[in-house]
Biotite code that builds the C-alpha atoms (Angstrom):
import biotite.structure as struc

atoms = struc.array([
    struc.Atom([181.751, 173.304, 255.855], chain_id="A", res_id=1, res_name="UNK", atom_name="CA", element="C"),
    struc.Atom([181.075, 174.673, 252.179], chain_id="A", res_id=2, res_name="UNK", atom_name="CA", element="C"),
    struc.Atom([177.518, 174.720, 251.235], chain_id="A", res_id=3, res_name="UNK", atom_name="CA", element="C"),
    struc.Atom([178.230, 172.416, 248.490], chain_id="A", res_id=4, res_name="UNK", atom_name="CA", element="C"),
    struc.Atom([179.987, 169.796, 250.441], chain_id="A", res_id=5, res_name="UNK", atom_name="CA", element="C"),
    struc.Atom([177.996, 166.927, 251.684], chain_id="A", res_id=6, res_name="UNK", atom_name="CA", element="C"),
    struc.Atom([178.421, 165.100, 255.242], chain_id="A", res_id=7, res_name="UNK", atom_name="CA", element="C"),
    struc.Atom([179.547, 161.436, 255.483], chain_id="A", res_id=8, res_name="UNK", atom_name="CA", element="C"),
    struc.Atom([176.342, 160.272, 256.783], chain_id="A", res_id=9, res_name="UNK", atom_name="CA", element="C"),
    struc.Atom([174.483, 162.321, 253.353], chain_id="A", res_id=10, res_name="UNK", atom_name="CA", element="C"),
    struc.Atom([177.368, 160.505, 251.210], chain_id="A", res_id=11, res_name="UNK", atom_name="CA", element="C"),
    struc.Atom([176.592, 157.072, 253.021], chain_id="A", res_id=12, res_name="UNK", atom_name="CA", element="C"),
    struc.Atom([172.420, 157.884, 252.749], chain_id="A", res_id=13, res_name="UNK", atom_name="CA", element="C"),
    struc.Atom([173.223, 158.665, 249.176], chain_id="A", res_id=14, res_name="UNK", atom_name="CA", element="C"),
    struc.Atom([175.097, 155.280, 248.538], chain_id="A", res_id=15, res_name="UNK", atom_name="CA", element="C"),
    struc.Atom([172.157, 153.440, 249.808], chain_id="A", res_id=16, res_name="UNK", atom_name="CA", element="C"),
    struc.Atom([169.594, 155.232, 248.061], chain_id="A", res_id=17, res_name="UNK", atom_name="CA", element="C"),
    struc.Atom([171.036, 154.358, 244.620], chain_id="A", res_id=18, res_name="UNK", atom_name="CA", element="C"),
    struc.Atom([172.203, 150.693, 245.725], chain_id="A", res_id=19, res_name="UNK", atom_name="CA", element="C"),
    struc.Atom([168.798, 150.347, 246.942], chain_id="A", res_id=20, res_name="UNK", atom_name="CA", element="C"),
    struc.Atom([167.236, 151.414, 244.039], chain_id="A", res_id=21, res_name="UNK", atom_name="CA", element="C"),
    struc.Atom([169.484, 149.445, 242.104], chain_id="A", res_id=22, res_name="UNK", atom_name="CA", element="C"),
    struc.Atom([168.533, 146.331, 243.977], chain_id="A", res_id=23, res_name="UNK", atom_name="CA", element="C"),
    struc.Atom([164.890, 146.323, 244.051], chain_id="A", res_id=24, res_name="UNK", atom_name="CA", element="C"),
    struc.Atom([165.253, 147.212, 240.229], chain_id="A", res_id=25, res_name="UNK", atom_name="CA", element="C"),
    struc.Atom([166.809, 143.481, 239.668], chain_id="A", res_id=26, res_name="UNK", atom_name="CA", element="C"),
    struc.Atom([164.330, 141.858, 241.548], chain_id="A", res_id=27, res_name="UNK", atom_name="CA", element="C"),
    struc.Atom([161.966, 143.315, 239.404], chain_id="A", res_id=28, res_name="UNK", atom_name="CA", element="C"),
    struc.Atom([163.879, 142.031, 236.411], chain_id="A", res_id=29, res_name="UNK", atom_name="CA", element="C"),
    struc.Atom([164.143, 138.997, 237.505], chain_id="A", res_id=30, res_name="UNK", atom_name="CA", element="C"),
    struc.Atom([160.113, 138.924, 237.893], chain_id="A", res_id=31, res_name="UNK", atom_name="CA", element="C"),
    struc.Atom([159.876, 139.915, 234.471], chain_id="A", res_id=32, res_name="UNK", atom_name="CA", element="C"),
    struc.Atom([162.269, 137.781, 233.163], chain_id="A", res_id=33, res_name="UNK", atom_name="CA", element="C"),
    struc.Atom([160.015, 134.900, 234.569], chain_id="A", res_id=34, res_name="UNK", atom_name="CA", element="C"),
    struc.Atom([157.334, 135.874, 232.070], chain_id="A", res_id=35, res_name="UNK", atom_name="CA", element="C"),
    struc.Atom([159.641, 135.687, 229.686], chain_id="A", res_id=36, res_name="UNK", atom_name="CA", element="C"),
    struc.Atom([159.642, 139.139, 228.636], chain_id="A", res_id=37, res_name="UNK", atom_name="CA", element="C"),
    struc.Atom([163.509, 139.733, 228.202], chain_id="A", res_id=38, res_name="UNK", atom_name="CA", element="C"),
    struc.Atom([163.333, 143.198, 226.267], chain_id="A", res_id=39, res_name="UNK", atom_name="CA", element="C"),
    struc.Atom([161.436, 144.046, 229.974], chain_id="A", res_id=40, res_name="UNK", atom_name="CA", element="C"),
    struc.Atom([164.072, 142.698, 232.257], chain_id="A", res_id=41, res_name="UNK", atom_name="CA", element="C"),
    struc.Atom([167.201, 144.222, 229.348], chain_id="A", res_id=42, res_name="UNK", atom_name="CA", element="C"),
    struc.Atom([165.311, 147.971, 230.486], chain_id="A", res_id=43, res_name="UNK", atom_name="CA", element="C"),
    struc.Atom([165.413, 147.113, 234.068], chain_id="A", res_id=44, res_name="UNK", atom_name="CA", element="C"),
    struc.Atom([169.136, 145.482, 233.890], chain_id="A", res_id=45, res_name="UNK", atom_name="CA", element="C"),
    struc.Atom([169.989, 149.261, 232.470], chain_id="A", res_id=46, res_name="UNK", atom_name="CA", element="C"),
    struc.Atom([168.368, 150.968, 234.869], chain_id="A", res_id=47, res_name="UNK", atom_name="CA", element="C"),
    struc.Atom([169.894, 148.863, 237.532], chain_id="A", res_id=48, res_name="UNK", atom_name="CA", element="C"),
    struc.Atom([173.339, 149.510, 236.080], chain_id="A", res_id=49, res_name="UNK", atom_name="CA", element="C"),
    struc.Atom([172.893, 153.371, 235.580], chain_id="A", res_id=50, res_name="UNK", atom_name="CA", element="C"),
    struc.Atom([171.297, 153.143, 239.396], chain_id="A", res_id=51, res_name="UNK", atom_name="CA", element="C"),
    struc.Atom([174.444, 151.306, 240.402], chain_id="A", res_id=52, res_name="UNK", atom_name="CA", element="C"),
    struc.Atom([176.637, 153.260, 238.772], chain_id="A", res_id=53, res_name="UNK", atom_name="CA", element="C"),
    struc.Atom([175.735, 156.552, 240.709], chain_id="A", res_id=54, res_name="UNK", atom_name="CA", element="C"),
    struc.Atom([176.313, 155.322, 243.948], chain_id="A", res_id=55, res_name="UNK", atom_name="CA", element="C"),
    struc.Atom([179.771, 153.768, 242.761], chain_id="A", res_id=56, res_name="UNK", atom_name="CA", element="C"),
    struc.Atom([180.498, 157.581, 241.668], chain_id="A", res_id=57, res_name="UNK", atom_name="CA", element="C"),
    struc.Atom([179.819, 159.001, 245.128], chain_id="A", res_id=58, res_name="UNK", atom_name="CA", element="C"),
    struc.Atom([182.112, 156.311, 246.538], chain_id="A", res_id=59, res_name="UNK", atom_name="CA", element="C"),
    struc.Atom([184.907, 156.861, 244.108], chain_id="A", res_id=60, res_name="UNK", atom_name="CA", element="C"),
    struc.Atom([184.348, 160.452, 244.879], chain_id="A", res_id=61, res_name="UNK", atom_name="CA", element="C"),
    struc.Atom([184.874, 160.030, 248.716], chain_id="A", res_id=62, res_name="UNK", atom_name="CA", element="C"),
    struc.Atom([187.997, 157.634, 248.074], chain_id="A", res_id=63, res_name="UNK", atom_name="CA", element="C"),
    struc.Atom([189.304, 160.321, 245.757], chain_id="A", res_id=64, res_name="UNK", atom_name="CA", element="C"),
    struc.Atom([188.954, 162.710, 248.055], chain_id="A", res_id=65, res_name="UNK", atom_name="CA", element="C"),
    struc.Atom([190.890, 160.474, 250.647], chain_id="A", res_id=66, res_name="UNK", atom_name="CA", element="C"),
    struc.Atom([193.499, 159.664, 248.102], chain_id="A", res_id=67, res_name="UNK", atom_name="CA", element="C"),
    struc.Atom([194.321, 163.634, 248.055], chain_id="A", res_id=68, res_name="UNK", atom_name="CA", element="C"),
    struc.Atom([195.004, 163.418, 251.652], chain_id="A", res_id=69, res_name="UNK", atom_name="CA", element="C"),
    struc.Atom([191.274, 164.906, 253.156], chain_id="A", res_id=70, res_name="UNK", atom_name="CA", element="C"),
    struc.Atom([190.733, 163.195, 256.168], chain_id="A", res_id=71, res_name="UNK", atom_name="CA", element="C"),
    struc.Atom([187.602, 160.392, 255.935], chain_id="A", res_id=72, res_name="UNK", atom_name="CA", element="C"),
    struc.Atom([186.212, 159.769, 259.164], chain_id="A", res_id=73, res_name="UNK", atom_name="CA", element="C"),
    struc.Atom([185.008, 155.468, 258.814], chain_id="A", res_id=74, res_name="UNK", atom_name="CA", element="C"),
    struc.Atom([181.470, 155.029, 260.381], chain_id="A", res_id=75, res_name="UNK", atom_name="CA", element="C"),
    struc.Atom([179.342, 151.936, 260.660], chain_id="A", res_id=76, res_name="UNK", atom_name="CA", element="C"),
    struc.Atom([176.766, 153.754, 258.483], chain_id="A", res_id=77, res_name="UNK", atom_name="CA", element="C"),
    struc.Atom([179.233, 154.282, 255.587], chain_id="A", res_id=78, res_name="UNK", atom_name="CA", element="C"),
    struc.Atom([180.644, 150.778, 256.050], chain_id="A", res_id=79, res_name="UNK", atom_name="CA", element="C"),
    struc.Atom([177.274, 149.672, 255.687], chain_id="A", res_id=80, res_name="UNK", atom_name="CA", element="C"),
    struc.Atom([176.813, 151.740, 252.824], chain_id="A", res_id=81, res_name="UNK", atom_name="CA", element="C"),
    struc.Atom([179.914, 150.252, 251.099], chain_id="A", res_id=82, res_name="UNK", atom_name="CA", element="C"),
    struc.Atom([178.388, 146.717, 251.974], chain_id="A", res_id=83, res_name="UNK", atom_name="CA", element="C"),
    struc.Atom([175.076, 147.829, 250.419], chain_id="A", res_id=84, res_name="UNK", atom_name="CA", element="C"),
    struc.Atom([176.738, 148.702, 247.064], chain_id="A", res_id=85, res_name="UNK", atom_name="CA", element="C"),
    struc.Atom([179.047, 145.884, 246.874], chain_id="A", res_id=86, res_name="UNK", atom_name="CA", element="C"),
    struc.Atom([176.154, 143.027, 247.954], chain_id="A", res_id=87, res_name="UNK", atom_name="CA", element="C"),
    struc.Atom([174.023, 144.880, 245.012], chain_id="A", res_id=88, res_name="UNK", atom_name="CA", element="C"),
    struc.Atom([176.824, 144.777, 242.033], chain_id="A", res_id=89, res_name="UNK", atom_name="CA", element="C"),
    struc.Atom([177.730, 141.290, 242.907], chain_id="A", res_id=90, res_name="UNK", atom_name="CA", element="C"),
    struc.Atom([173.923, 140.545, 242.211], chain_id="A", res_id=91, res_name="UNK", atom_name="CA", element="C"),
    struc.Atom([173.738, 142.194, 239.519], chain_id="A", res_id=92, res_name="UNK", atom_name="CA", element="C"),
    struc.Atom([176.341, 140.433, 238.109], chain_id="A", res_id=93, res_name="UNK", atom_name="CA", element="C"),
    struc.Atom([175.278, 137.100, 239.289], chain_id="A", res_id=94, res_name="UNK", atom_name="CA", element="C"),
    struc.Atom([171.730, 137.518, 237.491], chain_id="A", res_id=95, res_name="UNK", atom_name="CA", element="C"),
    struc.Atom([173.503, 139.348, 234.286], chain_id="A", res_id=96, res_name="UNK", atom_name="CA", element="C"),
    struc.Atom([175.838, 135.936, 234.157], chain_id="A", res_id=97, res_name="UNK", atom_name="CA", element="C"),
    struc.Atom([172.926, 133.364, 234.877], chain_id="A", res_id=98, res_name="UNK", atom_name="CA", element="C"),
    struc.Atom([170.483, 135.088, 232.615], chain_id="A", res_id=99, res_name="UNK", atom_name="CA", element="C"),
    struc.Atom([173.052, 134.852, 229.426], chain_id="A", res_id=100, res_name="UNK", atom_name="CA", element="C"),
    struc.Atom([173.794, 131.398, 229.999], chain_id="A", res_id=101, res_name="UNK", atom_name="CA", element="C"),
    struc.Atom([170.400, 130.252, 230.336], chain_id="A", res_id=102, res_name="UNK", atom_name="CA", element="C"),
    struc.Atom([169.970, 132.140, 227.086], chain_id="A", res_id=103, res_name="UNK", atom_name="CA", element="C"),
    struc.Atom([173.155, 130.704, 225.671], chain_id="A", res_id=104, res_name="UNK", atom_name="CA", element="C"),
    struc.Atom([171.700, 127.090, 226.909], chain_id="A", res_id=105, res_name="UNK", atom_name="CA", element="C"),
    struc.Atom([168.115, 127.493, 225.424], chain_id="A", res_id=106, res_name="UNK", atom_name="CA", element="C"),
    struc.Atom([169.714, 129.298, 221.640], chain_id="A", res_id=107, res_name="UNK", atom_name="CA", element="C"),
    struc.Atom([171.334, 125.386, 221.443], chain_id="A", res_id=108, res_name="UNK", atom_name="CA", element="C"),
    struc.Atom([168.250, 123.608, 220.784], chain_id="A", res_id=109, res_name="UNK", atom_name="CA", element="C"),
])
């Protein structure tokens, strides 16, 4: 193995460092957001999103890799790391899409 290479389990820890970070970074919005302090919770959407956004780029990077015809060995770890990342985005985008129509909603009266 190159120095420079990573394992699949450092890959799948990576993924779940940065979805994890990503998650407990919307929770935090979403505390924030309570108090009604939306340029807060914008910041910690970004953050999220840049969070997210790394650990989608070491996936893509590993599915690239397997496009090019390197063999990927499939592991329960990295299957949980793809359910990590996936479970985050889709909350991300559930409390992006609730927060702007609750906006939406309240900028009517």
């Amino acid at each position: 193995m190159k120095t420079n290479e990573q394992t699949m389990e450092q890959v799948a820890f990576m993924m779940i460092l940065h979805s994890g970070n990503a998650r407990s970074t919307i929770r935090e919005a979403i505390e924030v957001y309570k108090e009604e302090s939306f340029e807060a919770f914008e910041r910690l959407l970004t953050d999220a999103r840049e969070q997210l956004q790394e650990a989608h780029q070491i996936h893509f990077g590993q599915v690239q890799k397997e496009a090019s015809g390197e063999a990927t060995t499939l592991s329960l770890l990295l299957l949980h790391a793809e359910d990590h990342l996936m479970s985050t985005q889709t909350m991300l985008d559930l409390t992006s899409g609730l927060v702007e129509m609750m906006e939406h909603k309240f900028s009517q009266k």
